[in-house]
C-alpha positions as CSV (number, residue, x, y, z in Angstrom):
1,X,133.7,72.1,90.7
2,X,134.7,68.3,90.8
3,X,134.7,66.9,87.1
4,X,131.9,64.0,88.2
5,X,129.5,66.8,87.9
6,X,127.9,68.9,84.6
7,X,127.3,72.0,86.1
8,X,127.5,73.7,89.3
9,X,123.7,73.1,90.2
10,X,124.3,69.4,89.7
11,X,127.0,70.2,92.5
12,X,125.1,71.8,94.9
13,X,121.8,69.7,94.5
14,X,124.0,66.5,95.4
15,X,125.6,68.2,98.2
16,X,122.5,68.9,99.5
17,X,121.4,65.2,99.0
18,X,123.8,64.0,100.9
19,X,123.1,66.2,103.7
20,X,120.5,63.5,104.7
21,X,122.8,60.3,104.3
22,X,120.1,57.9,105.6
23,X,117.4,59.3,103.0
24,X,116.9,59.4,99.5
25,X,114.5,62.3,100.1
26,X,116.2,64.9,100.9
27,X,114.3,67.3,103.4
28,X,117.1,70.5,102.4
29,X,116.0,72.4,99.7
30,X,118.1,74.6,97.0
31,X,116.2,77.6,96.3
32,X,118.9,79.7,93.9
33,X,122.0,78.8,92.4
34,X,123.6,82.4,91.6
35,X,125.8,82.2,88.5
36,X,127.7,85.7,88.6
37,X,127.4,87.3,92.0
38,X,129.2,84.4,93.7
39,X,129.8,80.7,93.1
40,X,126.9,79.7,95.7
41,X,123.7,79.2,96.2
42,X,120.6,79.8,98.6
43,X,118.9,76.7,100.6
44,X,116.3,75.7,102.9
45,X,118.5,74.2,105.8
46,X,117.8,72.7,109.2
47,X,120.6,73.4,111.7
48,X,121.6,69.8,111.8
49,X,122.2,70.2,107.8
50,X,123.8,73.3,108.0
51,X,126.3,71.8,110.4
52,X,126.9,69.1,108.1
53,X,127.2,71.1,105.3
54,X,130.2,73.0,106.8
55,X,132.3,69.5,106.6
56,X,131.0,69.1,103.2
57,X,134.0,69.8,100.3
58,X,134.1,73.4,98.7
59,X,132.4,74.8,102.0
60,X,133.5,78.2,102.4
61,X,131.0,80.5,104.0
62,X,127.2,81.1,104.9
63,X,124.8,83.9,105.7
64,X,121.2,83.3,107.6
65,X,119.0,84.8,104.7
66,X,117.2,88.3,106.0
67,X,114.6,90.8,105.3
68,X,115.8,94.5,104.1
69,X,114.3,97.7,104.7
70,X,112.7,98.9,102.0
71,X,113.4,103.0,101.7
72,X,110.5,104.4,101.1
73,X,108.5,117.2,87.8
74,X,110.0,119.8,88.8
75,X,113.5,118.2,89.9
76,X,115.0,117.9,86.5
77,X,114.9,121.9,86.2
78,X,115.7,121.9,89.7
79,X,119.0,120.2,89.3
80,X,120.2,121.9,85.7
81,X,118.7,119.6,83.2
82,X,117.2,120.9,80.0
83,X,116.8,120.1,76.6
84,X,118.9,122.6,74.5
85,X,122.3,122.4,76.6
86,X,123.8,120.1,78.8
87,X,123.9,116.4,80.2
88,X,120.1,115.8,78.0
89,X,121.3,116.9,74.7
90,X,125.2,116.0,74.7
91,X,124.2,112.1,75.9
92,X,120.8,112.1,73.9
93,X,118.8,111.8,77.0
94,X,120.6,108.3,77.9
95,X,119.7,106.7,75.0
96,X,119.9,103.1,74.8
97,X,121.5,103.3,78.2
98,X,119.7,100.2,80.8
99,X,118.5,101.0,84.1
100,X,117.9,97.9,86.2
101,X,115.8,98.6,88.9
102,X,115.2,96.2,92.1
103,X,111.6,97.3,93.3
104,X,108.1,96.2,93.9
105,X,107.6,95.9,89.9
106,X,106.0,98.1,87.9
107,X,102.8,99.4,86.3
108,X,103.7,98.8,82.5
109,X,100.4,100.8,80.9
110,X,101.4,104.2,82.4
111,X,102.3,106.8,79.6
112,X,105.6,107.3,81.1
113,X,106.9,103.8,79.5
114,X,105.7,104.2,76.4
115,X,108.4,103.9,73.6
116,X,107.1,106.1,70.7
117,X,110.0,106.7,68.7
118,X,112.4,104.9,70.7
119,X,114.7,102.6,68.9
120,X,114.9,98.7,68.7
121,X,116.1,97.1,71.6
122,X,119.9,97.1,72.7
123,X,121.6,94.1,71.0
124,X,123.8,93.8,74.4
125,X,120.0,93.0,76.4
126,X,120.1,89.5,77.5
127,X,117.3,90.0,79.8
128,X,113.7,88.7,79.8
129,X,110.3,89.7,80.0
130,X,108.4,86.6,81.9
131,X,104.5,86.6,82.3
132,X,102.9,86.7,85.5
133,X,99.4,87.4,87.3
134,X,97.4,90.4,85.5
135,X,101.1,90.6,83.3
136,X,101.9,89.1,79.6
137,X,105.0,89.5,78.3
138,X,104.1,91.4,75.8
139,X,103.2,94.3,78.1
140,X,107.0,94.7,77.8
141,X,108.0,97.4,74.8
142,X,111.2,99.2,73.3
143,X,111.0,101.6,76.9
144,X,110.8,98.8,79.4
145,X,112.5,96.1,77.7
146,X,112.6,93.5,80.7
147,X,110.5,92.5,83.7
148,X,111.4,89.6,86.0
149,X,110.1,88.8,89.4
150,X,111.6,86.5,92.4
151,X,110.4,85.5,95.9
152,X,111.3,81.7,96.0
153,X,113.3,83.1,99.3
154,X,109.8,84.9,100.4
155,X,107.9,81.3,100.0
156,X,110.8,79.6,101.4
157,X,110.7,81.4,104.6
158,X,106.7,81.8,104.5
159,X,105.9,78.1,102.9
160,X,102.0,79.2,103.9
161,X,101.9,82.4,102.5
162,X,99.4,84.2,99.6
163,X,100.8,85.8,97.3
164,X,97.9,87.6,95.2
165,X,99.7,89.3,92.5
166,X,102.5,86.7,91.7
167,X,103.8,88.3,88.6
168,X,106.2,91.6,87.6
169,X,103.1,94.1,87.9
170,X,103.4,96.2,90.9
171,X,101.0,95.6,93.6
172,X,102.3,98.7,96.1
173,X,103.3,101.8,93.8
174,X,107.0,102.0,95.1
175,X,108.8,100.2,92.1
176,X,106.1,102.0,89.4
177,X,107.2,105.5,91.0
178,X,111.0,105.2,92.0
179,X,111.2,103.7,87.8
180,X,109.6,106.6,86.2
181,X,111.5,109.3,88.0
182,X,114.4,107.5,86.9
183,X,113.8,106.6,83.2
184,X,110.3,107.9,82.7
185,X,109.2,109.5,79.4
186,X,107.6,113.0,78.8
187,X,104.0,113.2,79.9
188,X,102.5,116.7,79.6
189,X,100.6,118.6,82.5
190,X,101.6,116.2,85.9
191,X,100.5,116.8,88.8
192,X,99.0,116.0,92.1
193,X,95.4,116.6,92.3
194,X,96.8,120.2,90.7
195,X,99.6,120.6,92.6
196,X,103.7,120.6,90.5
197,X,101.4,120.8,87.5
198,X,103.8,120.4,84.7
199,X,105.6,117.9,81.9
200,X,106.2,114.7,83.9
201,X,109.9,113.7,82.7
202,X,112.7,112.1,84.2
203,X,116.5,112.0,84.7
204,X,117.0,109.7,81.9
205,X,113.8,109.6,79.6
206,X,115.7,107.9,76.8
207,X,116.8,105.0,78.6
208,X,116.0,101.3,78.7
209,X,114.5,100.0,82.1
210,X,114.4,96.3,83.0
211,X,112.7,95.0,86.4
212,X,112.6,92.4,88.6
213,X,110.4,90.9,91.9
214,X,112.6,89.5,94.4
215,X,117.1,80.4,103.8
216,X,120.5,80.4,103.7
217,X,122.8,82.0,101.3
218,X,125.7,79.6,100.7
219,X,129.2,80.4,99.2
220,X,129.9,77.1,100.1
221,X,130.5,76.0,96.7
222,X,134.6,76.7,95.9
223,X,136.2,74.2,93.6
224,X,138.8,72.6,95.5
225,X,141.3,74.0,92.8
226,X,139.8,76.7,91.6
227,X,137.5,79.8,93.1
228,X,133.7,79.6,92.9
229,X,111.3,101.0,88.3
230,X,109.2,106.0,85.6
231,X,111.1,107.8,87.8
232,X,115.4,107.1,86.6
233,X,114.0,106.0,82.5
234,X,110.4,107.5,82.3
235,X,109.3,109.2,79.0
236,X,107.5,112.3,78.3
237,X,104.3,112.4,79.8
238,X,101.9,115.7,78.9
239,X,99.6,117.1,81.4
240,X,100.4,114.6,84.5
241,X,99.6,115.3,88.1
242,X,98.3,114.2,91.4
243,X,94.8,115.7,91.4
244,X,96.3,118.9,90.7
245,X,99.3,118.9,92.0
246,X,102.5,119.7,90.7
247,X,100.9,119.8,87.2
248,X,104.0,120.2,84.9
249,X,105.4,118.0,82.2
250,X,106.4,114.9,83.9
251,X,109.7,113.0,82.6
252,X,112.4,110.8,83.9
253,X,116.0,111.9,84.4
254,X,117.3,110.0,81.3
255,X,114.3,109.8,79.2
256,X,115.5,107.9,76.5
257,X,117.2,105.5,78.8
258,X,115.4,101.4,79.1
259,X,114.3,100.1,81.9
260,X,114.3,96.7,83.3
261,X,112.4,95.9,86.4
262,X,113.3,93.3,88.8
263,X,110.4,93.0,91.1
264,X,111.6,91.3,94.9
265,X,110.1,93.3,97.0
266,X,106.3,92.0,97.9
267,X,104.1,93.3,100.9
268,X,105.4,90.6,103.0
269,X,108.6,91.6,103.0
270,X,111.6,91.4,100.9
271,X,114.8,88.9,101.4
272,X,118.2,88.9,100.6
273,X,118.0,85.5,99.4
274,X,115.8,87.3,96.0
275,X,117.6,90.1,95.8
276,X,120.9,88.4,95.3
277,X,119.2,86.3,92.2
278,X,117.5,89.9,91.1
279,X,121.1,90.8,91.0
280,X,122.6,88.1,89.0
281,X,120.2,88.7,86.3
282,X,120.8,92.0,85.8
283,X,124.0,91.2,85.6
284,X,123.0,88.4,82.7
285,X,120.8,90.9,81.7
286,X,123.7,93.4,80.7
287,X,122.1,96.2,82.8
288,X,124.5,99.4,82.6
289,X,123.1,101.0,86.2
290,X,121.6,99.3,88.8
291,X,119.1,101.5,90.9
292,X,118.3,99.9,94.5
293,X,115.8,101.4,97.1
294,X,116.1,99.0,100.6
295,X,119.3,98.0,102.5
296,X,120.8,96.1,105.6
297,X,121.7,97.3,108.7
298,X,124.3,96.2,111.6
299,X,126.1,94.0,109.1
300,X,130.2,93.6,108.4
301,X,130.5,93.7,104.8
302,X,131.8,90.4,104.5
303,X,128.6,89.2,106.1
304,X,126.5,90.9,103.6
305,X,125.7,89.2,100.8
306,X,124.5,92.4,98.7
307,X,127.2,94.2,99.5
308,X,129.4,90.7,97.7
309,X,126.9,91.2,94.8
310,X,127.2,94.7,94.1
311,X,130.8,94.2,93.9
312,X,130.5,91.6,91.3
313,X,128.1,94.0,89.6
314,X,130.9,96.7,89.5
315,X,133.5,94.1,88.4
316,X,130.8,94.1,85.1
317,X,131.3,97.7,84.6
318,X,128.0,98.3,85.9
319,X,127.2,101.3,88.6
320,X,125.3,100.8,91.6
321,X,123.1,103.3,93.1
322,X,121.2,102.9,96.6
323,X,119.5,104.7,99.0
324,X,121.1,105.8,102.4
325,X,117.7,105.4,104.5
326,X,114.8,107.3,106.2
327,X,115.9,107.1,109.7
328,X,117.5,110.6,110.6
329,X,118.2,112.7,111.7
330,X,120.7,111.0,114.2
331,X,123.9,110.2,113.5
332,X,125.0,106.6,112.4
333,X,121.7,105.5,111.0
334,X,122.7,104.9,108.0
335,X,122.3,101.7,105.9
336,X,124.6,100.4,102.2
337,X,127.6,102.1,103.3
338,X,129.1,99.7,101.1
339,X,132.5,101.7,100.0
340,X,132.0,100.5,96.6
341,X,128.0,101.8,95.2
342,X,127.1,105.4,95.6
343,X,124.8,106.3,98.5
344,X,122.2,109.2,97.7
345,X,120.7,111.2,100.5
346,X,117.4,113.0,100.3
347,X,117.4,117.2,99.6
348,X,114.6,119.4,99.3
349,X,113.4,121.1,96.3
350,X,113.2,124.7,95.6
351,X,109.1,124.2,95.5
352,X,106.3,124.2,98.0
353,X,102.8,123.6,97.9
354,X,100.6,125.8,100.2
355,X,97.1,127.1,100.4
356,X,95.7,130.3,101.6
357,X,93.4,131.1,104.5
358,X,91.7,134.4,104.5
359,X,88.8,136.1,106.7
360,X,85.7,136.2,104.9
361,X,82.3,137.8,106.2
362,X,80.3,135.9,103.0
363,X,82.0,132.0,103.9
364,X,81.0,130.0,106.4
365,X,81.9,126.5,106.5
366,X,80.9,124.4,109.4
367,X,83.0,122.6,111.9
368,X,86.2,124.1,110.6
369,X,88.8,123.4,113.8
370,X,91.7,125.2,114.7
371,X,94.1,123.4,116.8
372,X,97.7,125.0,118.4
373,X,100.5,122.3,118.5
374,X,101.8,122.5,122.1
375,X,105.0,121.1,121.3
376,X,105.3,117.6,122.2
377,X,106.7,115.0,119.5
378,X,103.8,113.7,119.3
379,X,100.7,116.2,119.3
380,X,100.3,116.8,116.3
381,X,99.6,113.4,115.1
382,X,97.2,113.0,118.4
383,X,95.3,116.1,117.3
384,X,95.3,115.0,113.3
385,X,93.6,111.8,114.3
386,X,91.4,113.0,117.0
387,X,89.7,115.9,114.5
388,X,89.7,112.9,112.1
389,X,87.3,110.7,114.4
390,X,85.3,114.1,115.5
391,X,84.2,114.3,111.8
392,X,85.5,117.8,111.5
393,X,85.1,118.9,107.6
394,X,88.2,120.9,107.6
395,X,91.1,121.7,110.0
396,X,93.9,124.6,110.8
397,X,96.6,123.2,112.4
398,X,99.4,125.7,113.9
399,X,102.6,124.8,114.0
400,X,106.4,125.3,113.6
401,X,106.9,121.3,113.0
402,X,109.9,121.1,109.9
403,X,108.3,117.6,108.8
404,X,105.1,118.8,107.8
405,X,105.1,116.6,104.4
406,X,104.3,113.4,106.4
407,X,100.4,115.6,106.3
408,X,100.4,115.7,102.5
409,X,97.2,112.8,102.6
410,X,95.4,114.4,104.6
411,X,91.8,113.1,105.2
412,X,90.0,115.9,105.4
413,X,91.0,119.6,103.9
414,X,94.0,121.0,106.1
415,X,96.3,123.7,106.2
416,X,99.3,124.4,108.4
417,X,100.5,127.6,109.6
418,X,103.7,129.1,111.6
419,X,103.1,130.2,114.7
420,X,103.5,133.6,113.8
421,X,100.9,133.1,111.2
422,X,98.8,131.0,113.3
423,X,98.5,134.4,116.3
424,X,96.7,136.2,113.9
425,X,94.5,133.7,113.5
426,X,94.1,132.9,117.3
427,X,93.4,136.7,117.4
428,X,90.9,136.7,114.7
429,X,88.6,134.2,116.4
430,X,89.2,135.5,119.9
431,X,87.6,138.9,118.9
432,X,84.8,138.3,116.4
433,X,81.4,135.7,117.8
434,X,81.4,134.6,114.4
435,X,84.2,133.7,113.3
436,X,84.4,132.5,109.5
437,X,87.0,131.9,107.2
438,X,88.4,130.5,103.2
439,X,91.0,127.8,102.1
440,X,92.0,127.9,99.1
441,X,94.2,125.0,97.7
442,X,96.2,123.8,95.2
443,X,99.1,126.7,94.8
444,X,102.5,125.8,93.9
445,X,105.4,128.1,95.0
446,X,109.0,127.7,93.0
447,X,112.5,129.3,94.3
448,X,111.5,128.7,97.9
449,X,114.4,129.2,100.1
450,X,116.9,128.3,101.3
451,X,117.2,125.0,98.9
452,X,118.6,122.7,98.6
453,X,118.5,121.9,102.6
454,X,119.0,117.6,103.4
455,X,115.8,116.4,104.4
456,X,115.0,115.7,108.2
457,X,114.7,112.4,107.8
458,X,117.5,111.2,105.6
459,X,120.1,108.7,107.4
460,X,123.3,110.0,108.7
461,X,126.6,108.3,108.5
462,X,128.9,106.7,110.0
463,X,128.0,103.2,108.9
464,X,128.2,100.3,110.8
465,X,130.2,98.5,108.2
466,X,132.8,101.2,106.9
467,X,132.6,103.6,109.9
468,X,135.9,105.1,108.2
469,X,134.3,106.1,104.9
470,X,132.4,109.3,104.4
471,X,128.7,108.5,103.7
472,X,126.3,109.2,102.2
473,X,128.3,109.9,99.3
474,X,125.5,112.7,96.9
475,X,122.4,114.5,97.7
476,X,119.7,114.0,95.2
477,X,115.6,115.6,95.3
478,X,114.0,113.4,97.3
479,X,111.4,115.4,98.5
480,X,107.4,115.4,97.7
481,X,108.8,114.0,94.3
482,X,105.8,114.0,91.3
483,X,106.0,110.6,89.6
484,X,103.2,107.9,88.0
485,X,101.7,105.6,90.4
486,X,99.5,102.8,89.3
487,X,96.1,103.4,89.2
488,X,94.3,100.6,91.0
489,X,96.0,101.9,94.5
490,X,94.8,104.8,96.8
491,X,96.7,107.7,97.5
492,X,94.9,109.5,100.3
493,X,91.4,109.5,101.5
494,X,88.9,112.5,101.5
495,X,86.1,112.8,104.0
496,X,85.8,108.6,103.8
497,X,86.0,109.0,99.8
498,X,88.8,106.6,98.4
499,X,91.2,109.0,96.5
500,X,92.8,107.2,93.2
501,X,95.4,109.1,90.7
502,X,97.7,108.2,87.9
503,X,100.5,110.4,90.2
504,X,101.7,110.3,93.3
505,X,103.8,113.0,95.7
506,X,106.8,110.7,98.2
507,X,109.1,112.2,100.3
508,X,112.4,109.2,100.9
509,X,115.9,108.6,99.9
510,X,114.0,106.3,97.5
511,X,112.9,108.9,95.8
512,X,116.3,110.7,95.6
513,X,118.4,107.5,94.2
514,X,116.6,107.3,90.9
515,X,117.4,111.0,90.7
516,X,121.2,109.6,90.9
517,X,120.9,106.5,88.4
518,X,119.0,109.0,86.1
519,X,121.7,111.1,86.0
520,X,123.9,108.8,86.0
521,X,122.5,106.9,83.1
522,X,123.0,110.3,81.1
523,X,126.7,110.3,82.2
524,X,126.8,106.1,80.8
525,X,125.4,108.1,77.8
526,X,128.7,110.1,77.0
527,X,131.2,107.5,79.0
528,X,130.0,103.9,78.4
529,X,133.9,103.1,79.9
């Protein structure tokens, strides 16, 4: 940085200045100067200015800014964790351990960030907690110790756009849910409108969790001598579920970890130019994981500006964990192949959730339809609508589709049977004039096999960007996971009846990655080094 100036915004506000030499008024616009990631900044450049700030002193390189794609209770037995032996006990559930998590914020009332008995906050946390829409500050506790939210890159790109809930507080569910299976605390009895009942807890229920809401991104800015969340931290929970579902003790991975949300990921869209800031103050912040559910695809690594933060982040001693994307099963679709941050794939769980159908002479329900899937990609979704528009009250659907959990929200009551299944069924109604017929719901199944399998739809490597490195690196549950969800947003719709719960079942590889910051939180535990 020239001596003239007192800092490096100073710097990159008077280059930008003199971008428009016949002006005062400057029409470019700095949006972010990063302070760890790189020695750069994000602007609001026409191309004449961009041209002319490639001739301007210090220039090294810039990036058009971009959207990313965001990646969309019983896991913790699943996967070996429990309370008397092991990673929980020996690393006192990641205690004092600080997940930051780049999501769509987070829903700070849910029991699975609450903090009783949790210790005072870190004395390492440089992090803040920033009021908002519908969000104070002091919404923030010992649990989820920081909550920041960016999209100065969103307006920049958008000037017009309305942004309702400008604030940290989670307008979409994703960041609320991917945070508690990280990090949440214990909360007894979870489940999904009875199904998984159990103790909501996650990988890490002891840590700390800090969040944060997400032009041009410049590393223009060398000196001419020198270079320039519930489900990873959630807490116990008792009796948590979605309607039913999966009722079991709900909990985070590390449960005594802290969380810190960085919300900058809005239902506009999500750009890099955010993210990068989100990353830079977590790395203020003094997060110890970093826990990331979106990523870029198609880009060289040194044309990726999150792949250049996430290496700064690791310089920091911090680990990165991201998600390798819901675009498989073919080959080379995955995204954040970045060599250096550990790319989780999505596995199924040894659980199911099922219902039974039975012939009964004494049941009748009316307009109960039975449909056969023909076999074309597409039919069942055709027929699923169709019976939805017909006003059917209830549907059998037979089938040997493997991706049967995109049903889950069902409109109506449905259940889904094998072919071989499905025959006797076909047989039943072809030789009785009156047919009739039970569902039963909400049943649970554990040890299903085989499991783990990798989900259908988790990317597969190569990447674009490292074709020579094996990705992704770790499977992690990812699969119809059972974490909190905030309660102001549907989950599924009923016979035209809005359908609202404190939990909520996702299938994604954003599911899976808290699984992998939760655990790894508990490792950070034992090993701070």
């Amino acid at each position: 940085m020239p001596q003239a100036f007192s800092g490096r915004e100073s710097w990159y506000r008077s280059t930008l200045l003199s971008l428009s030499p016949n002006s005062t008024i400057s029409t470019a616009k700095l949006i972010y100067s990063y302070n760890h990631v790189i020695q750069g900044f994000s602007a609001s450049l026409t191309p004449a200015q961009l041209e002319a700030l490639k001739n301007a002193p210090g220039y090294v390189s810039s990036v058009r800014d971009r959207t990313v794609k965001l990646d969309t209770t019983h896991s913790f037995e699943f996967i070996g964790l429990n309370s008397h032996t092991g990673a929980w006990p020996v690393s006192n559930f990641g205690e004092d351990v600080i997940i930051g998590v780049i999501d769509t914020g987070v829903w700070p009332e849910s029991e699975s960030f609450n903090d009783d008995g949790m210790t005072d906050v870190p004395v390492k946390w440089k992090g803040d907690c920033e009021s908002g829409a519908e969000f104070n500050s002091s919404l923030c506790n010992k649990k989820l110790i920081g909550e920041r939210s960016f999209n100065k890159g969103l307006i920049a790109k958008n000037p017009n756009i309305s942004i309702s809930m400008n604030s940290p507080r989670d307008s979409e569910g994703h960041g609320t849910h991917t945070s508690s299976t990280a990090a949440g605390t214990y909360v007894q009895d979870a489940s999904y409108f009875g199904y998984a009942n159990g103790a909501a807890r996650r990988m890490a229920p002891g840590a700390r969790v800090a969040m944060t809401r997400d032009a041009y991104f410049i590393n223009c800015c060398r000196n001419l001598r020198a270079h320039t969340s519930s489900t990873a931290a959630g807490t116990y929970v008792q009796d948590a579920s979605y309607f039913g579902y999966a009722n079991r003790t709900a909990r985070g991975m590390a449960p005594g970890a802290r969380v810190a949300m960085y919300n900058v990921i809005w239902p506009q869209g999500a750009y890099m130019t955010d993210i990068i800031v989100a990353i830079d103050q977590a790395i203020t912040g003094s997060v110890d994981v970093l826990s990331m559910s979106f990523g870029m695809d198609n880009l060289q690594l040194y044309e990726d500006p999150i792949a250049i933060a996430t290496f700064a982040a690791i310089e920091k001693n911090i680990f990165v964990s991201t998600s390798a994307g819901n675009a498989g099963p073919g080959l080379g679709t995955l995204h954040n192949g970045i060599p250096w941050v550990l790319t989780v794939a999505a596995g199924t769980l040894d659980r199911s959730f099922g219902a039974s159908l039975s012939f009964r002479s004494d049941v009748f329900v009316n307009s109960v339809i039975v449909c056969q899937d023909p076999g074309r990609e597409d039919s069942l979704s055709y027929q699923f609508d169709n019976n939805q528009f017909a006003g059917n009250v209830a549907g059998v659907f037979i089938t040997n589709s493997t991706q049967l959990d995109i049903f889950i929200q069902s409109p109506f009551p449905s259940i889904f049977l094998e072919q071989k299944d499905g025959d006797a069924v076909v047989r039943y109604i072809k030789t009785n004039k009156n047919p009739k017929a039970r569902i039963e719901f909400i049943k649970t199944f554990l040890g299903s096999k085989p499991s783990p399998t990798v989900a259908s739809y988790t990317s597969r490597g190569p990447t674009f960007s490292s074709p020579s490195v094996l990705k992704p690196d770790i499977m992690a549950p990812g699969d119809l996971i059972l974490a909190v969800w905030p309660p102001n947003i549907a989950v599924s719709r009923l016979n035209n009846e809005t359908m609202f719960s404190n939990y909520n079942l996702l299938s994604g590889t954003s599911m899976a990655r808290p699984h992998a910051s939760g655990i790894t939180a508990l490792l950070k535990g034992v090993h701070p080094d």
